[in-house]
C-alpha positions in Angstrom: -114.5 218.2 -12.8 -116.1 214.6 -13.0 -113.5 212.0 -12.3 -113.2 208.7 -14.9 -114.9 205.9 -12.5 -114.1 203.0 -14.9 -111.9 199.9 -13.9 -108.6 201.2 -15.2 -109.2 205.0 -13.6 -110.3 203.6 -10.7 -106.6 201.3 -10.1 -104.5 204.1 -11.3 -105.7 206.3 -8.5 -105.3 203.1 -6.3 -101.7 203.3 -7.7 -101.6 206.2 -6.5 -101.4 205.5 -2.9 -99.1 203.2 -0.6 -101.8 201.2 0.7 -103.3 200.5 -3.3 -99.7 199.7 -3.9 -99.7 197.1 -2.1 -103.0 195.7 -2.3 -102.0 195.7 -5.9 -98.5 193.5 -5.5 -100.3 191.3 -2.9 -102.9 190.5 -5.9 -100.5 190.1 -8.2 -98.4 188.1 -5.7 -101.5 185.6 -5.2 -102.3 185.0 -9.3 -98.9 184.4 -10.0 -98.3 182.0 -7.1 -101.6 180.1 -7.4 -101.2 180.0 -10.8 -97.6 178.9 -10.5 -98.9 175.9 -8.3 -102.0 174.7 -10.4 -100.5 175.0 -13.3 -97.4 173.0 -12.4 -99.3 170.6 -10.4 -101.7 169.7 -13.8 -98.6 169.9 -16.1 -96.7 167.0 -13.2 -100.2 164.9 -13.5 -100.2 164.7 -17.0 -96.7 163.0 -16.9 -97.8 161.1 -13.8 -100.8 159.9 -16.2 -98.4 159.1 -19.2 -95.4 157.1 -17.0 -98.9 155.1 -15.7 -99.9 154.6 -19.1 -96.2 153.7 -19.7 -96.6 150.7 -16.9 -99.9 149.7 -17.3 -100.8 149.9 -20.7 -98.0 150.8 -23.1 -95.1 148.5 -22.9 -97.6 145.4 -21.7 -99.7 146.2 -24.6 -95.9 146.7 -26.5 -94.1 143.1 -25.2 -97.8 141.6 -26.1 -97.8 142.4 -29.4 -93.8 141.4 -29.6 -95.4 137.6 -28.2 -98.0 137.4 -30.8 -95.4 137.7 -33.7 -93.2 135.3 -32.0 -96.0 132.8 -30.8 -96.8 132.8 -34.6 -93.5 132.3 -35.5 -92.9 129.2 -33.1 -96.5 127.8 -34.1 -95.1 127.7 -37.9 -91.2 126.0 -36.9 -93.3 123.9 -34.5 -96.0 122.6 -37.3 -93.1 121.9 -39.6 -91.3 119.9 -37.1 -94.2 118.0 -35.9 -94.9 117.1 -39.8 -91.1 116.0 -40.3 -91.8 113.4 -37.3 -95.5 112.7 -38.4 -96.4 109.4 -36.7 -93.8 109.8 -34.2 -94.3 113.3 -33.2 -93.5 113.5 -29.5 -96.4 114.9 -27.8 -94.0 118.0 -26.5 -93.8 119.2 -29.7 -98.0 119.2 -30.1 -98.2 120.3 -27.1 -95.7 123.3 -27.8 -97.5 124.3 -31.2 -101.1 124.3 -29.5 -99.6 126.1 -26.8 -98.0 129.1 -29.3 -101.7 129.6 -30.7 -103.4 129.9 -27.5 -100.9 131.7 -26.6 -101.4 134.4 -29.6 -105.0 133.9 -29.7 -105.1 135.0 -26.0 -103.0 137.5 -26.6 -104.6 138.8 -29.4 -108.4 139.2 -27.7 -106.8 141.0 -24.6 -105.3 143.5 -27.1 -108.3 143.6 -28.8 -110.1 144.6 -25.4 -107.4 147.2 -24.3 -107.1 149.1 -28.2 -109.9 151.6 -28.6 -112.8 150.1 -31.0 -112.3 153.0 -33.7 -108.3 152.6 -33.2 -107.0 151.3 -36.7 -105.2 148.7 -34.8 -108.5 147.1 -34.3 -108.4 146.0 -37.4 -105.3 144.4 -37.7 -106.4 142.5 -34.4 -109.3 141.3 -36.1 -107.2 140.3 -39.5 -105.2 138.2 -37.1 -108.3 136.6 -35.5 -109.7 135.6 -38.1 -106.6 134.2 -39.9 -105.4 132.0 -37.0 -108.1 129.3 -37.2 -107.6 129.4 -40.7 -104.0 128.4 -40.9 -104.6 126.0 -37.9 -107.0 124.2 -40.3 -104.4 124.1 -42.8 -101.9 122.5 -40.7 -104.4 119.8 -39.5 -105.2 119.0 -43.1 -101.4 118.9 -43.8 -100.9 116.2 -40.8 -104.1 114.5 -42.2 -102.6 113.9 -45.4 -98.8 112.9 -44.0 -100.0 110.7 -41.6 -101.9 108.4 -44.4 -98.6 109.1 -46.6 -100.0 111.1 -48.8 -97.8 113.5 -50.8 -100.1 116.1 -50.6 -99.5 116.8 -46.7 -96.5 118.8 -47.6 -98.0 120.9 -50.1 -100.6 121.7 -47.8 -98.2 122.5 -45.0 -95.9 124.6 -47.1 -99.0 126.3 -48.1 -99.8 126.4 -44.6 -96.2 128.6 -43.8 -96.9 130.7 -47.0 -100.3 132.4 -45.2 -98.4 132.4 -42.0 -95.1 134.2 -43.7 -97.2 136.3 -45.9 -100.6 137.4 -43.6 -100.4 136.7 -40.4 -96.9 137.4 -39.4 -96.7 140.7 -41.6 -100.0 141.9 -40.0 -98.2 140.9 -36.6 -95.2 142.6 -37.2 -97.4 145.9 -38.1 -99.7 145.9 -35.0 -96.0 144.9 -33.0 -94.4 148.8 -34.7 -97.9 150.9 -34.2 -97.7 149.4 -30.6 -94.0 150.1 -30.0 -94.6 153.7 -32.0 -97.2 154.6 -29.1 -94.7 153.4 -26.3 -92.4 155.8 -27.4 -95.3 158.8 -27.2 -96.1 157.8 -24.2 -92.4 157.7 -23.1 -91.7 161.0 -24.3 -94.6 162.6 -22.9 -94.2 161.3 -19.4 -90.1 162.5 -19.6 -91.1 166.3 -20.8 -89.4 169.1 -19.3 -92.5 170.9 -17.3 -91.0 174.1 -19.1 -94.1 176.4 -18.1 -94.1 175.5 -14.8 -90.6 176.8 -14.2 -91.4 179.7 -16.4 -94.4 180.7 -14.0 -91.9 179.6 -10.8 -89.4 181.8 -12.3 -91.9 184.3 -12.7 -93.2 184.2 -9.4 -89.5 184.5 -7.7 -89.0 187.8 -9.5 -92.0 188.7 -8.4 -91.6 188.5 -4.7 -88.4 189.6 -5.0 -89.1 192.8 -6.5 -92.0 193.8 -3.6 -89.2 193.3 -1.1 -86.9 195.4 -2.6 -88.9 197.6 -2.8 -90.5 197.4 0.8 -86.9 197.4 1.7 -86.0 200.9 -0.2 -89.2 202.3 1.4 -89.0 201.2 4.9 -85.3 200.0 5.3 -86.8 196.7 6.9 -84.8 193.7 5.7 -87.2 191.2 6.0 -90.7 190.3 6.0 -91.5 187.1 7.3 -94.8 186.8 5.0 -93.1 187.8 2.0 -90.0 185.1 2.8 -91.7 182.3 3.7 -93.6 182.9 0.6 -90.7 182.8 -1.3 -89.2 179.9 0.4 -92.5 178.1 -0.5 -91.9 178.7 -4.2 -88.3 177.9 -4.2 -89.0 174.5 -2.4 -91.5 173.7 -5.0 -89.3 174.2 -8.0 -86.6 172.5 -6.4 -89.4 169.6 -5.8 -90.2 169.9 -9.3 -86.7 169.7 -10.9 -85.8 166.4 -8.5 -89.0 164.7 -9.3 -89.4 165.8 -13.5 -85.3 164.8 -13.2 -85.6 161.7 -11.2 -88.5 160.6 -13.4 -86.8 161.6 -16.4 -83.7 159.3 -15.4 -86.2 156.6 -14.3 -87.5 156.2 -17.9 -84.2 156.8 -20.0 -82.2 153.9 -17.8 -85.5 151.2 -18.1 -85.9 152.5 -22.3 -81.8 152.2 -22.1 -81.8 148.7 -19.9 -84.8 147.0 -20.8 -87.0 148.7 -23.7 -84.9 148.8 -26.3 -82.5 145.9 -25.6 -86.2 143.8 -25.7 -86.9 144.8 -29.0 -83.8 143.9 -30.7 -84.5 141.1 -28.8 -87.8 140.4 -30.0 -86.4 140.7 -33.3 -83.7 138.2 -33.2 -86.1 135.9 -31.5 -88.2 136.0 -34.9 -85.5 135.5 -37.2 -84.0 132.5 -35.2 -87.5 131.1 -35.8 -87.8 131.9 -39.6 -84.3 130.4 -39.8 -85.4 126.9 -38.0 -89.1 127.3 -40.4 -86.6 127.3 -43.6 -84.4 124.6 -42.0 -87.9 122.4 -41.6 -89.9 123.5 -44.7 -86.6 122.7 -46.6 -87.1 119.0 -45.3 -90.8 118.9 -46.3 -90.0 119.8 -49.5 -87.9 117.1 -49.9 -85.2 119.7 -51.0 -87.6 120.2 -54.4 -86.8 123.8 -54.0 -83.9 126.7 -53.1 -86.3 128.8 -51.4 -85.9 127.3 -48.3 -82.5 126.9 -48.4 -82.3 130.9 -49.3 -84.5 131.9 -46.8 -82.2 129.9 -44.3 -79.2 131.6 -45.6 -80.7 135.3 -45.6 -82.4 135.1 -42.6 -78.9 133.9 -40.7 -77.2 136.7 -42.1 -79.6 138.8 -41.0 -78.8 137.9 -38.0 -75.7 139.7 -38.2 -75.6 142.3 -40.6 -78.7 144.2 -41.4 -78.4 144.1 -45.0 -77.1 140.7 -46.3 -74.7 140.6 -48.8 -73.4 144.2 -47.8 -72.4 144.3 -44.2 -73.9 147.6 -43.8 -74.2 147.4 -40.2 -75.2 144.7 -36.9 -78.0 142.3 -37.6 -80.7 141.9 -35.0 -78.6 139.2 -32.8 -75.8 141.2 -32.7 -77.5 144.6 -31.8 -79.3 142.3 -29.2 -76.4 141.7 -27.6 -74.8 145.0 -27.5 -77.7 146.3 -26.5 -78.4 144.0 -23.4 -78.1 144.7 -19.6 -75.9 143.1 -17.8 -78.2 141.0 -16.4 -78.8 139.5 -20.0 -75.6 139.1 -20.8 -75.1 135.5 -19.4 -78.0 134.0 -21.5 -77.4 136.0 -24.6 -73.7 135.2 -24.7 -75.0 131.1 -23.9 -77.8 131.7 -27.0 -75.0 132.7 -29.3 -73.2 130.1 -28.4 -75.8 127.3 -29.1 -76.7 129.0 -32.4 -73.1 128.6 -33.4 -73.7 124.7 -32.8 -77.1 125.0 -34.4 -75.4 126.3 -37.6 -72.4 123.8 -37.5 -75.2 120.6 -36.8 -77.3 122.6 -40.0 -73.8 122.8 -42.2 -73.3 118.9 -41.0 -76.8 118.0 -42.3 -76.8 119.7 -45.3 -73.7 117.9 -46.8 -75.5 114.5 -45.6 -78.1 115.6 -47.8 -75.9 116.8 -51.3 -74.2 113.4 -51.4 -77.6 112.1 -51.6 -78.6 110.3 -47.9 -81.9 112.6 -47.5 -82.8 110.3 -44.1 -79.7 110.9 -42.6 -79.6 114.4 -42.9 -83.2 114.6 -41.3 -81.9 112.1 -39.0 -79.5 114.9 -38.1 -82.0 118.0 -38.1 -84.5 116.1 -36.4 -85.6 112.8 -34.8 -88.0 111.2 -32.7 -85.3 109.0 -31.3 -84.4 109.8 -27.5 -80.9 109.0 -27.7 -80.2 111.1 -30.5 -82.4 113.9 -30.3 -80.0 115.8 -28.3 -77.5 115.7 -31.2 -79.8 117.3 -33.3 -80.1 120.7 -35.2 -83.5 121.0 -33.5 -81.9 120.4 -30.3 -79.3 123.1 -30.5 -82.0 125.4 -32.1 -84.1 124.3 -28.8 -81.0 125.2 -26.7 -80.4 129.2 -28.4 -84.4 129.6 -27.8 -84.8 129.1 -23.8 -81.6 131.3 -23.4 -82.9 133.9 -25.8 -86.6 133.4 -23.8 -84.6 133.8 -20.1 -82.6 137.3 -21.7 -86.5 138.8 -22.5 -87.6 137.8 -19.4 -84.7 139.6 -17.4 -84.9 142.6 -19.8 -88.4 142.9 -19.5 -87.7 142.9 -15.4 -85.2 145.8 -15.6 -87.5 148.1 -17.6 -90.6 147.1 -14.8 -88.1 147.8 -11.9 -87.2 151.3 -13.5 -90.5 152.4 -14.3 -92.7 151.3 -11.9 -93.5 153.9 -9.0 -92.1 156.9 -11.1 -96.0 157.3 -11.7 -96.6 158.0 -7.8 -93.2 160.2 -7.1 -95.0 162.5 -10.0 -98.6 162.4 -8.1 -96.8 163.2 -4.9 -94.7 166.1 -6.2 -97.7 167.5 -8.4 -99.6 167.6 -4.7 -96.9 169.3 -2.8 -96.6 171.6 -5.3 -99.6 172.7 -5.2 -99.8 173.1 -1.7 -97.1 175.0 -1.6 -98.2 177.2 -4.1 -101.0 177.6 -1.9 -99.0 178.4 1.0 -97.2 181.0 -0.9 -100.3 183.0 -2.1 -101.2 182.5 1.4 -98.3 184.1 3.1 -97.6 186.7 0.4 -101.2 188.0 1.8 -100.1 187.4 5.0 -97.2 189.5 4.6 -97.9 192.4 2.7 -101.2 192.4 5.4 -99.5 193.5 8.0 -98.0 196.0 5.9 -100.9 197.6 5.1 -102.5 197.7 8.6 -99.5 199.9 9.5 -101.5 202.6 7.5 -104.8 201.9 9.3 
């Protein structure tokens, strides 16, 4: 009778035999605990890549597009200012609104140069580029016109705030949620439980534990050295990979917890403090003609501190700020809130000045170009709430840096060991079920 020769006939009669037994299990034995290794190893690099990406690109890329919608933001309260003083603008405050659109513009070209070219965000880069000179020329015709006193400056400044309010800052505030939309991808995928690789470690375990028992049922020998230092091998390298995916894991949630998200309530409040001191200025170039500053003022300061004005429906951006912040922040925030509360009282102040009819004095009382009384101002309070509010970014922005950074590297390094040690494992379950099989010999 003619024997089957193909592959399968030819490892059941392998089966069939001690020695092809165990050739078998130490093949077996190998795959799974080379597989166990390389798989795991490429499954801790890809979360090494995203917590880089994280560090590197994601949150700079994130806090810059934050900057760009607050740059703006300044560069509008700043223009309106610098019109309410006109002739005696102090050169600070020209100096301030130049420096908010390089600022952006900077900003918005290094952006530009870190966003892929077919990335839709390019396009919203470019809508701000282009849109930046043009309500820069606005502004300089509005100062144009003030400074020969004609009433037509303040039309063209108001104008001026409308393309800033209704173009650029919208356009800012949409590249500012794609960017902080990718963050959070990039979050989650460097915080992902490496479930396969602990499947195939797992896997493995079982494995060599089931060739010993049974080496141990057919040879009463408790131990073989290949076989355990094999499995020691395998258990060290899912023990490497829980600490690391956990340590990593708890890396990223307590910078997100102390620093990412804290930073963007911040970065919201920031903006609405500005729109509030924009309306409290456009309100002056208007000459108090219309209520639309004077209701963006009062919306935006609710805002503030309920989310929905007019309801209470929950905490308004300066509020969630502040329950959000670290305790480094604290300090500053708590100061911020503070100064706003004098901003609002010196605002209430100015605007009762103003119904009983003295329109100078209550400019007099939102801003001057008077040294010795600037510091009594609206505009100095508002000044005041600002640095504080710029010092509690910087500190937030600091804790999520000093919890992310190097999480990158402990991944690289555990994805390394691992697979080394699932090397070593293959190499010693060979190693031990060797020595087996020259017993036969």
């Amino acid at each position: 009778m003619v024997l089957p020769t193909g592959p399968l006939a030819r490892l059941g009669r392998a089966t069939r035999t001690a020695p092809g037994r165990l050739r078998l299990a130490g093949a077996l034995l190998a795959v799974l605990t080379l597989a166990f290794g390389a798989l795991t190893a490429v499954q801790v690099n890809s979360r090494a890549a995203a917590a880089q990406r994280v560090v590197d690109n994601s949150q700079p890329l994130s806090q810059a597009a934050a900057d760009i919608n607050r740059s703006l933001a300044d560069a509008d309260a700043t223009a309106a200012t610098g019109f309410l003083l006109a002739g005696a603008e102090p050169r600070t405050v020209r100096e301030r609104y130049e420096q908010d659109l390089r600022t952006a513009s900077q900003l918005i070209s290094e952006s530009a140069s870190r966003t892929p070219a077919s990335s839709q965000l390019r396009e919203l880069l470019s809508k701000l580029n282009q849109q930046v000179p043009v309500y820069a020329g606005l502004v300089e015709t509005a100062r144009a016109n003030n400074r020969q006193g004609y009433p037509l400056g303040g039309a063209y400044q108001r104008y001026a705030s409308e393309q800033m309010r209704t173009v650029l800052l919208p356009a800012a505030a949409q590249f500012s949620a794609a960017e902080n939309a990718l963050l959070a991808e990039d979050m989650k995928a460097a915080r992902a439980t490496p479930w396969a690789g602990y499947a195939l470690g797992l896997l493995a375990l079982t494995g060599l534990v089931w060739v010993q028992m049974a080496l141990f049922r057919r040879t009463n020998r408790v131990f073989n050295i290949g076989l355990v230092a094999a499995t020691a091998a395998v258990l060290a390298a899912v023990l490497w990979l829980t600490v690391a995916a956990t340590g990593a894991a708890s890396a990223l949630a307590r910078g997100e917890r102390e620093g990412g998200a804290p930073l963007r309530a911040l970065n919201a409040a920031r903006v609405d403090v500005l729109t509030a001191r924009l309306a409290e200025n456009l309100h002056y170039v208007a000459r108090g003609s219309s209520g639309v500053y004077a209701d963006l003022w009062s919306k935006t300061t609710e805002h503030l501190f309920t989310s929905d004005p007019g309801r209470d429906t929950g905490p308004g951006t300066l509020v969630q700020a502040q329950s959000l912040a670290p305790s480094a922040a604290q300090a500053p925030l708590a100061q911020a809130l503070a100064d706003y509360q004098r901003w609002r009282e010196r605002h209430t102040a100015a605007s009762r000045l103003e119904n009983d009819g003295d329109y100078q004095a209550a400019l007099d009382a939102t801003v001057t170009a008077r040294e010795a009384d600037a510091p009594k101002t609206a505009e100095a309070a508002f000044a005041a709430a600002d640095r504080q509010l710029a010092d509690a970014a910087v500190l937030e922005e600091g804790e999520f840096r000093d919890a992310a950074l190097g999480v990158d590297k402990d991944l690289r390094t555990a994805a390394a060991a691992i697979a080394v040690l699932g090397l070593l494992a293959a190499a010693a379950a060979l190693r031990g079920l060797g020595r087996r099989l020259a017993e036969y010999r």
